[in-house]
The first five atom37 places (N, CA, C, CB, O) and aatype in JSON, in Angstrom:
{
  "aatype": [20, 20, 20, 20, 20, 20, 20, 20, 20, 20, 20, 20, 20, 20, 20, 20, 20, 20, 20, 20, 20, 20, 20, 20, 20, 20, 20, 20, 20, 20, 20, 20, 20, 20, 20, 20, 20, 20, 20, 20, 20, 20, 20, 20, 20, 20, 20, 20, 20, 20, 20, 20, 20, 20, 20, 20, 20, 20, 20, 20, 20, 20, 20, 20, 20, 20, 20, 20, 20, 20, 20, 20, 20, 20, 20, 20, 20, 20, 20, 20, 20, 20, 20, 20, 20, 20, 20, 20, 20, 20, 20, 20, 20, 20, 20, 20, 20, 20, 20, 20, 20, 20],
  "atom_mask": [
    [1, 1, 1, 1, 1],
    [1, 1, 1, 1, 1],
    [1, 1, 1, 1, 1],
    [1, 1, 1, 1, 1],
    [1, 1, 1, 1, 1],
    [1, 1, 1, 1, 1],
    [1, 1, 1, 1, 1],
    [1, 1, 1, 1, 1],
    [1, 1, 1, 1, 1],
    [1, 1, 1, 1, 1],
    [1, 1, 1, 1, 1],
    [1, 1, 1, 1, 1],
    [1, 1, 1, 1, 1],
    [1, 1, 1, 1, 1],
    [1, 1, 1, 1, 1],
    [1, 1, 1, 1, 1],
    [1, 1, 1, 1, 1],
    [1, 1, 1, 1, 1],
    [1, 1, 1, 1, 1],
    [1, 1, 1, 1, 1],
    [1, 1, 1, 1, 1],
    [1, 1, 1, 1, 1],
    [1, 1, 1, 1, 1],
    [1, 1, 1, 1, 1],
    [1, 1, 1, 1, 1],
    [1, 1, 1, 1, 1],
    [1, 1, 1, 1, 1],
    [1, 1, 1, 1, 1],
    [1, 1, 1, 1, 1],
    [1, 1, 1, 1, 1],
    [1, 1, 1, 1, 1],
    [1, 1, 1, 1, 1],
    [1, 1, 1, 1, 1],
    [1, 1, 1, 1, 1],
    [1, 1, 1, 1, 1],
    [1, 1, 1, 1, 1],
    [1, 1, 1, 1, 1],
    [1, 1, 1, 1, 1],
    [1, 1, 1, 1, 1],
    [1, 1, 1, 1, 1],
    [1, 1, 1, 1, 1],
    [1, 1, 1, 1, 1],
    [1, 1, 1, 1, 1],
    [1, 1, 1, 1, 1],
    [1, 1, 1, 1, 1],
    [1, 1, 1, 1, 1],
    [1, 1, 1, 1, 1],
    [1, 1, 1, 1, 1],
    [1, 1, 1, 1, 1],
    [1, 1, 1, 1, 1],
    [1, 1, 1, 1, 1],
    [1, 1, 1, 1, 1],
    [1, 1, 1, 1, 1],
    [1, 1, 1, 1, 1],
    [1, 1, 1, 1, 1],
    [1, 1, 1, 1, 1],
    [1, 1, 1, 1, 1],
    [1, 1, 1, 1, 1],
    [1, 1, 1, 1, 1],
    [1, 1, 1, 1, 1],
    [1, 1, 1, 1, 1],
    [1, 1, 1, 1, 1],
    [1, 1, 1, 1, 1],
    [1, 1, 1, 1, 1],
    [1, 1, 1, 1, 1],
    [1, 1, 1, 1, 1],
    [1, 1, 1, 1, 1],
    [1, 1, 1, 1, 1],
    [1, 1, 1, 1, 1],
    [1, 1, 1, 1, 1],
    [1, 1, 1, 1, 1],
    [1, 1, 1, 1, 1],
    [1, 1, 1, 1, 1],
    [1, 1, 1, 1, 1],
    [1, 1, 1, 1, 1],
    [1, 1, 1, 1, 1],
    [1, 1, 1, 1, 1],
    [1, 1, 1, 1, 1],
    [1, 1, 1, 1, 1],
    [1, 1, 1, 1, 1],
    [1, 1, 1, 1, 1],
    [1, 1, 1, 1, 1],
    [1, 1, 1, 1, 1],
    [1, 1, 1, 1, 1],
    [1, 1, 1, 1, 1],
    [1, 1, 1, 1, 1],
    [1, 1, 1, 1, 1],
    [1, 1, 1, 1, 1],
    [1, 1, 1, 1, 1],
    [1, 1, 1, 1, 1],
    [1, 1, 1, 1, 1],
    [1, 1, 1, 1, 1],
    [1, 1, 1, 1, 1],
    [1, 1, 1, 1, 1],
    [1, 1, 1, 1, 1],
    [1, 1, 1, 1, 1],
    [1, 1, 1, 1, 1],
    [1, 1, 1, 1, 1],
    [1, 1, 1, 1, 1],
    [1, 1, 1, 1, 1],
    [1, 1, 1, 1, 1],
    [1, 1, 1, 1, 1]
  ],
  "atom_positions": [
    [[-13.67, -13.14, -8.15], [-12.37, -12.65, -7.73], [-12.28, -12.7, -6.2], [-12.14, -11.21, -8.25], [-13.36, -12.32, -5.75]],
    [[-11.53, -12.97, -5.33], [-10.82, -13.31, -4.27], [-10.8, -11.97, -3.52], [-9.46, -13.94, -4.62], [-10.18, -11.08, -4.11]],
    [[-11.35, -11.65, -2.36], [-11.11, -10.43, -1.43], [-9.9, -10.32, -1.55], [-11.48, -10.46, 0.01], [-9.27, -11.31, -1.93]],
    [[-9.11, -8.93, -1.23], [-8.03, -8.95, -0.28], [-8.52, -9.35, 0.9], [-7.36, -7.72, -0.12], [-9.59, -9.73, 1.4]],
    [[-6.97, -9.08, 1.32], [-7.29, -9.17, 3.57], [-7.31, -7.35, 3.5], [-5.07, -10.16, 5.22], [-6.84, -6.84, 4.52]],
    [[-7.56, -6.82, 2.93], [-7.82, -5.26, 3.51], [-9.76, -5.22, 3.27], [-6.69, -3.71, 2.21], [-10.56, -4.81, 4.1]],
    [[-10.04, -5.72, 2.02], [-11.18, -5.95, 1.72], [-12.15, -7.2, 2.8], [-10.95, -6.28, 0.27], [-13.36, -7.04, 2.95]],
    [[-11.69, -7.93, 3.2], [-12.08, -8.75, 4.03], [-12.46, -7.96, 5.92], [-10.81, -9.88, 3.85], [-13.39, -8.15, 6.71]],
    [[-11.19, -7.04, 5.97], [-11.56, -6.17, 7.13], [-12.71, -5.57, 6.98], [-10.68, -5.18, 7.42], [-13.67, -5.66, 7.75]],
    [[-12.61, -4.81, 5.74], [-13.77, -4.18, 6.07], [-14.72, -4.64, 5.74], [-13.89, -3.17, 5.76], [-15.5, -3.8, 6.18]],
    [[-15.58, -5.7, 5.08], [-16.35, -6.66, 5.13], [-16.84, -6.87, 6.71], [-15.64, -7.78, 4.49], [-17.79, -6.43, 7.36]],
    [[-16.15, -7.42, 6.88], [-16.39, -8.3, 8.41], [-15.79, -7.57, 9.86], [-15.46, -9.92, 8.28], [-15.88, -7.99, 11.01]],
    [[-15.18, -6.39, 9.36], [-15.45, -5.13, 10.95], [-15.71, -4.05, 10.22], [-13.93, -4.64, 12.21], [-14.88, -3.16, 10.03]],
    [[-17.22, -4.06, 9.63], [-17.4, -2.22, 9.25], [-17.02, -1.31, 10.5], [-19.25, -1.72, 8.85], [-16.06, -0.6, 10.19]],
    [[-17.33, -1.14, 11.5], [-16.87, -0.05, 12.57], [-15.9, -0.41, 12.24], [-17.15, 0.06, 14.07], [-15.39, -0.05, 11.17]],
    [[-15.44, -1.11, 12.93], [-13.69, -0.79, 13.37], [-13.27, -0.1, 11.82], [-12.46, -2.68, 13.83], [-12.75, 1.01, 11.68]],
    [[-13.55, -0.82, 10.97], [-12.85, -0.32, 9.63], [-12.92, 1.29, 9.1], [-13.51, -1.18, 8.49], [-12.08, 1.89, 8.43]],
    [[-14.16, 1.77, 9.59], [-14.57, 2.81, 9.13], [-13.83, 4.13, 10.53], [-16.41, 2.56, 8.88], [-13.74, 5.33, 10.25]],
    [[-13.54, 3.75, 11.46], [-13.14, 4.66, 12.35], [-11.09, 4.25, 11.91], [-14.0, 4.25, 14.26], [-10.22, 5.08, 12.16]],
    [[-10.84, 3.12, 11.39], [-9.62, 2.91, 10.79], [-9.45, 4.29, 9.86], [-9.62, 1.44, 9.96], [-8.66, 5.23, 9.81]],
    [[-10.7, 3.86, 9.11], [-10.4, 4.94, 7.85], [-10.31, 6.35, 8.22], [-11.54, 4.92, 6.74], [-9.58, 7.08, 7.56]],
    [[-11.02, 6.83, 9.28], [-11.16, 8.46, 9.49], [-9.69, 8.39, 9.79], [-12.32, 9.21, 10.84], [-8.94, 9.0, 9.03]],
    [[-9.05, 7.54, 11.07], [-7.47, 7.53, 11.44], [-6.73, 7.97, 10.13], [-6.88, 5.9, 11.94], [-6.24, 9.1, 10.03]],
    [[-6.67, 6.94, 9.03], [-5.96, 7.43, 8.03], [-5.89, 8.62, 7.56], [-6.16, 6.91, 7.26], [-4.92, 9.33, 7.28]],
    [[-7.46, 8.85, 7.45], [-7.53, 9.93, 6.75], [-6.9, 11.1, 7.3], [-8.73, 10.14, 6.5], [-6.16, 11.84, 6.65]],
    [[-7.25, 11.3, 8.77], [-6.1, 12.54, 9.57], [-5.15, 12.72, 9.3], [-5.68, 12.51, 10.74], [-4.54, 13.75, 9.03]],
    [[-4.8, 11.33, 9.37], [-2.75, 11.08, 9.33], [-2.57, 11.79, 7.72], [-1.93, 8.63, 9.29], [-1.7, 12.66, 7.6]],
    [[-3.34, 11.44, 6.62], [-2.84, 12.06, 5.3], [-3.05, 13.38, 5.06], [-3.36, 11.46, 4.21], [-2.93, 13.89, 3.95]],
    [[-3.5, 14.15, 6.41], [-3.77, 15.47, 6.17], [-2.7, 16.04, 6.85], [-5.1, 15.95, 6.58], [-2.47, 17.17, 6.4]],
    [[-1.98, 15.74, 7.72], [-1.07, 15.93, 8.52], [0.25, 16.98, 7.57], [-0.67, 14.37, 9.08], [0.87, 16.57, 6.59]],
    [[0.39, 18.2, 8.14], [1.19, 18.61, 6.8], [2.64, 18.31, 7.95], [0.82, 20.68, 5.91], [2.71, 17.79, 9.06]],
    [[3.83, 18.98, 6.89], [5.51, 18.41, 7.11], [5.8, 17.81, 6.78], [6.12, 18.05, 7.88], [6.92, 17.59, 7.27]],
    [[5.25, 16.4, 5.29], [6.1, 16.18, 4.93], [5.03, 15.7, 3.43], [7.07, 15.35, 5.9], [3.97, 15.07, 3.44]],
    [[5.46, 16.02, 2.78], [4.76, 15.51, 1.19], [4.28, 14.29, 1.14], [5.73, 15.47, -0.04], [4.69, 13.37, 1.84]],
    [[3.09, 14.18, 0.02], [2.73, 12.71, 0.24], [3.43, 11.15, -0.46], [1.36, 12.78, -0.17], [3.3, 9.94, -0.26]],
    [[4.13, 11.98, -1.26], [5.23, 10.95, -1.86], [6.28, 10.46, -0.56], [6.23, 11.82, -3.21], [6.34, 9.27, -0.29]],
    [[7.13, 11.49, 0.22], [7.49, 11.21, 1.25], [6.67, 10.18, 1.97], [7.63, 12.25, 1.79], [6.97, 9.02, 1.71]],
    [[5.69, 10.37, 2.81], [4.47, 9.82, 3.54], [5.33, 8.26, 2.79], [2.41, 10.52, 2.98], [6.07, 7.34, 3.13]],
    [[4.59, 8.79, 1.58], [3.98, 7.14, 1.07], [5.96, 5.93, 1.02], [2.87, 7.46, -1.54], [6.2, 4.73, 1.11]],
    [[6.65, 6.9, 0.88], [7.97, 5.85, 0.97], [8.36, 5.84, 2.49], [9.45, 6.42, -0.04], [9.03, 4.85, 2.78]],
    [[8.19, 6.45, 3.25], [8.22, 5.84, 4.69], [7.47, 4.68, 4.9], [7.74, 6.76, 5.68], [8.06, 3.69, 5.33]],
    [[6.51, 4.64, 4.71], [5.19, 4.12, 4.83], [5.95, 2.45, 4.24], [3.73, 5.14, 3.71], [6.07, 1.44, 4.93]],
    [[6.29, 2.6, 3.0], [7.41, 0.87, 1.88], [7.66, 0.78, 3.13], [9.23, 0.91, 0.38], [6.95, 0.06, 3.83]],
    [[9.08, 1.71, 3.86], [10.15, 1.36, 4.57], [8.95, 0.55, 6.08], [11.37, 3.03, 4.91], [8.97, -0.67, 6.21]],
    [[8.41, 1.08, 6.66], [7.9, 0.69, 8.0], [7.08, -0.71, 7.66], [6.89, 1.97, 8.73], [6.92, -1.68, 8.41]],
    [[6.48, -0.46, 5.95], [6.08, -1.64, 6.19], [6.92, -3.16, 6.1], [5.12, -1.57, 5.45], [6.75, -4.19, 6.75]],
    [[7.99, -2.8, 4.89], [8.92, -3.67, 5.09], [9.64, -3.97, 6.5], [9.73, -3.32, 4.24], [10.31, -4.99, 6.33]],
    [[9.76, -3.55, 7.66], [10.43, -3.48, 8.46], [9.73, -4.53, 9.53], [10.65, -2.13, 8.71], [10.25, -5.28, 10.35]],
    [[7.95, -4.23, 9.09], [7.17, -5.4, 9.81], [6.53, -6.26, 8.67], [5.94, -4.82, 10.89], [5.31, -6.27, 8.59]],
    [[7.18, -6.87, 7.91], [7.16, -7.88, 6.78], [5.97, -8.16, 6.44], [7.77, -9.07, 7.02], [5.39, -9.22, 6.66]],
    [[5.29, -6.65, 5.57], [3.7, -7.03, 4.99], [4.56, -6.97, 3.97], [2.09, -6.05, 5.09], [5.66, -6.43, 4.1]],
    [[4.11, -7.56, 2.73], [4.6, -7.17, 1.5], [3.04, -6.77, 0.98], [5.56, -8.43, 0.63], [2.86, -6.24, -0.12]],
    [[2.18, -7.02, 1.71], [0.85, -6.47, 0.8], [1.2, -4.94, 1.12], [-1.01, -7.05, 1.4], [1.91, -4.36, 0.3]],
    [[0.86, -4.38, 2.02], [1.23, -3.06, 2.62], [2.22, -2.81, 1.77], [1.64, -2.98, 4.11], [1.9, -1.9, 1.01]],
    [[3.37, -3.27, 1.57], [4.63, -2.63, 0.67], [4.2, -2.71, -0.67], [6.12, -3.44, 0.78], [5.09, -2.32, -1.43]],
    [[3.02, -3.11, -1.33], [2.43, -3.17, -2.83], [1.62, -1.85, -2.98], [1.36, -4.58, -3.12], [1.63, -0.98, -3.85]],
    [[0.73, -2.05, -1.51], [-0.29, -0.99, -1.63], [0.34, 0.41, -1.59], [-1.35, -1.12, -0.51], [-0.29, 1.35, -2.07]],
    [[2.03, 0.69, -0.82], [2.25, 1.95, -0.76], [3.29, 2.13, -1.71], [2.53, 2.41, 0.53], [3.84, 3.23, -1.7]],
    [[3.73, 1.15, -2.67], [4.54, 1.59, -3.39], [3.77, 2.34, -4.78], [5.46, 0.46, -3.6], [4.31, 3.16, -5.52]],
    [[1.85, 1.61, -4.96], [1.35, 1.76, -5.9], [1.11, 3.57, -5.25], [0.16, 0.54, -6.28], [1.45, 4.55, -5.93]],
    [[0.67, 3.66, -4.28], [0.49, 5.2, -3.86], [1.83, 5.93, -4.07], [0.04, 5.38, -2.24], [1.78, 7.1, -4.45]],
    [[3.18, 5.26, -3.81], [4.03, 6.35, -3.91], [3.98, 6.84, -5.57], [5.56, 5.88, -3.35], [3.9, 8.03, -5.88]],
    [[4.03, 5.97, -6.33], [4.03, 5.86, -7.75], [3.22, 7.16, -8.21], [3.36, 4.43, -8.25], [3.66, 8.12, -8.83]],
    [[1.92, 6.92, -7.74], [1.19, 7.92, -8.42], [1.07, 9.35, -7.26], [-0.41, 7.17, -8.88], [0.24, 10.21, -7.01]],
    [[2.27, 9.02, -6.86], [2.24, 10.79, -6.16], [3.63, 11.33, -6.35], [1.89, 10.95, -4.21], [3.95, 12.36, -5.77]],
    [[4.34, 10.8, -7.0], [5.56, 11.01, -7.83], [6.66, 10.05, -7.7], [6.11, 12.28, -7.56], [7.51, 10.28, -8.57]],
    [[6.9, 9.28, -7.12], [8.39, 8.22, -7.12], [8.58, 8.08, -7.77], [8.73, 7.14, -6.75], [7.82, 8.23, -8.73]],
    [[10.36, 7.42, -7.87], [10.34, 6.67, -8.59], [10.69, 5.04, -8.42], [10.9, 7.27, -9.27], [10.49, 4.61, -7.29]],
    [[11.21, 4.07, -9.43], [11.41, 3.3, -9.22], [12.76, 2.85, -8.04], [11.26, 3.07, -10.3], [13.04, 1.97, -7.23]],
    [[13.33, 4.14, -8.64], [14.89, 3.69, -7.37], [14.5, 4.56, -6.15], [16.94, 4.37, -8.0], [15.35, 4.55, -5.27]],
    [[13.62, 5.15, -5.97], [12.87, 6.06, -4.8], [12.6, 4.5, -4.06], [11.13, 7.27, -5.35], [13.42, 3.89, -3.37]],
    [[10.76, 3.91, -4.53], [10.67, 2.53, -3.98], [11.24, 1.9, -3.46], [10.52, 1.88, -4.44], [11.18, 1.5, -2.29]],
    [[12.35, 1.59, -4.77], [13.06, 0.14, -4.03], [14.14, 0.55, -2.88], [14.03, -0.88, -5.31], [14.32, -0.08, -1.83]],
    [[14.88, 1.84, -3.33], [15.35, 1.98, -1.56], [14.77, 2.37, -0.68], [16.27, 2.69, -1.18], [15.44, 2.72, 0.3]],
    [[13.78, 2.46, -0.63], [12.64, 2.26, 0.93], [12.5, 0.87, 1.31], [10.83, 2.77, 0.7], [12.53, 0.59, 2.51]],
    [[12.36, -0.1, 0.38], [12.61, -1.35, 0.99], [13.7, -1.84, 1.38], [12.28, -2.13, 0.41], [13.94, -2.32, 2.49]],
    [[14.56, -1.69, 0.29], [16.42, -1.92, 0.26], [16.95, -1.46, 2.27], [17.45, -0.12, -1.4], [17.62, -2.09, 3.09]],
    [[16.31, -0.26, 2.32], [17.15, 0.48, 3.37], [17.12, -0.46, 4.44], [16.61, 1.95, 3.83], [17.97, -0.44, 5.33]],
    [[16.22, -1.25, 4.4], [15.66, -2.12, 6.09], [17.1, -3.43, 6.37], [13.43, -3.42, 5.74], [17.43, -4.08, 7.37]],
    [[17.74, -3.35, 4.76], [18.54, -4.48, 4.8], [19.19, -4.87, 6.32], [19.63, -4.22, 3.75], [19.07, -5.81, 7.1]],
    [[20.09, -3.4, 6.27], [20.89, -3.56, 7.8], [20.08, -3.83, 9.16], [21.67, -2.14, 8.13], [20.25, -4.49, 10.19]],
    [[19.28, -3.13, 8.74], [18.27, -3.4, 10.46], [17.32, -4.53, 10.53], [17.09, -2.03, 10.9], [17.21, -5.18, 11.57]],
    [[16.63, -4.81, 9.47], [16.15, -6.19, 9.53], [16.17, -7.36, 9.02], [15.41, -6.21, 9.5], [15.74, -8.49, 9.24]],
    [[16.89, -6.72, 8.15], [17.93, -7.98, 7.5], [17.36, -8.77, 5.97], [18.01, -9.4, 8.84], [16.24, -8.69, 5.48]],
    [[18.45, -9.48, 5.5], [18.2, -9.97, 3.83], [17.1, -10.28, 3.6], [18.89, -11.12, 3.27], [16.6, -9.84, 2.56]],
    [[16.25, -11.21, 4.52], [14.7, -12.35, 4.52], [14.03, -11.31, 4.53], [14.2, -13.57, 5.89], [13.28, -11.47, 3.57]],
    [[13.75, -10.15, 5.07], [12.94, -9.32, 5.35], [12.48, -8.37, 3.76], [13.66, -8.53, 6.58], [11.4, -7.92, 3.4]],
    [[13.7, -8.35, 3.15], [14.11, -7.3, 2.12], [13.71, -8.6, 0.92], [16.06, -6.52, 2.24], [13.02, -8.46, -0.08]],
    [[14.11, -9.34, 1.21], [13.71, -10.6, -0.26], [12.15, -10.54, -0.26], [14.27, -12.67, 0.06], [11.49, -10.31, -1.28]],
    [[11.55, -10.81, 1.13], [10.46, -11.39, 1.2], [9.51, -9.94, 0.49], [10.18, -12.02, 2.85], [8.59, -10.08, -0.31]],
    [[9.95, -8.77, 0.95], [9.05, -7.39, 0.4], [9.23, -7.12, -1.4], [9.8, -5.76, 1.35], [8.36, -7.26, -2.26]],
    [[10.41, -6.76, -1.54], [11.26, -6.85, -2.11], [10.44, -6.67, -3.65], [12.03, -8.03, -1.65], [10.36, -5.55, -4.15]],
    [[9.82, -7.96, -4.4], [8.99, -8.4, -5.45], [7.68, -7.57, -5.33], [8.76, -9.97, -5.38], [7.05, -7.24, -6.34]],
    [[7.23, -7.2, -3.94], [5.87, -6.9, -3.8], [5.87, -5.22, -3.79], [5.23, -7.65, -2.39], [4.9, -4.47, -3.91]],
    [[7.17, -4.9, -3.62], [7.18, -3.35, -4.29], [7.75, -3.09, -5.5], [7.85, -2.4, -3.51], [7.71, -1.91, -5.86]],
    [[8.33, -3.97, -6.29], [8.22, -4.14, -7.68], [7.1, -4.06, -8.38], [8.64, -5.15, -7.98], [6.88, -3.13, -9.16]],
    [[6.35, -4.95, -8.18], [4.7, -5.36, -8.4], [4.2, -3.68, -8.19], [3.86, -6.78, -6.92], [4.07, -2.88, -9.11]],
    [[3.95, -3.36, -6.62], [3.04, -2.39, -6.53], [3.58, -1.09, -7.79], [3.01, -1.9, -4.8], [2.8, -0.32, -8.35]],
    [[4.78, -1.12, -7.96], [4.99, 0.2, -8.98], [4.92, 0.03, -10.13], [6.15, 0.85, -8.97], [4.74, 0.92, -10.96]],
    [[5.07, -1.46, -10.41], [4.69, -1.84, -12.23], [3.24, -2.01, -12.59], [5.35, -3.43, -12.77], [2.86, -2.1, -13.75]],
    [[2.1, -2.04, -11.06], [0.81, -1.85, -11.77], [0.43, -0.5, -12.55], [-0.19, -2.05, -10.77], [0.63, 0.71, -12.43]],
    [[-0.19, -1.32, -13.35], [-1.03, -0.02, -14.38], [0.1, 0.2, -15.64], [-1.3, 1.9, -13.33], [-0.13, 1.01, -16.54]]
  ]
}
């Protein structure tokens, strides 16, 4: 089976990856706003800088911290006006995907 590119980071920069991870980990302790919240900001910002992996990986987290499907997709949907149709097509499938796994 084929690395990801998240799996490949940390492969080939354990430091960096592992002081990545403590970062995260702060940020998800951070209280003010729920982690379902967190995790659909998280669609929206990533759609906004056109990962669609990132928009798989946080739609599968929003999923299992309560979303729903029309939660998801307007976290991606919303970027329409500001970054426009290509941006929203290109994510779009990959937060479909992240909420139909499992």
């Amino acid at each position: 089976m084929e690395k990801s590119t998240y799996e490949t980071f940390q492969s080939e920069c354990p430091k960096l990856a592992a002081k990545f991870n403590e970062l995260v980990q702060v940020q998800s302790t951070m209280t003010g706003l729920d982690q379902k919240t967190k995790q659909l900001i998280n669609i929206a910002i990533q759609t906004s800088n056109k990962n669609p992996v990132g928009v798989k990986m946080h739609a599968i987290m929003a999923k299992k911290n309560g979303a729903t499907r029309d939660e998801v997709l307007s976290a991606v949907t919303m970027n329409l006006h500001l970054s426009g149709l290509s941006t929203v097509l290109e994510c779009l499938p990959s937060a479909i995907d992240g909420y139909d796994t499992e």
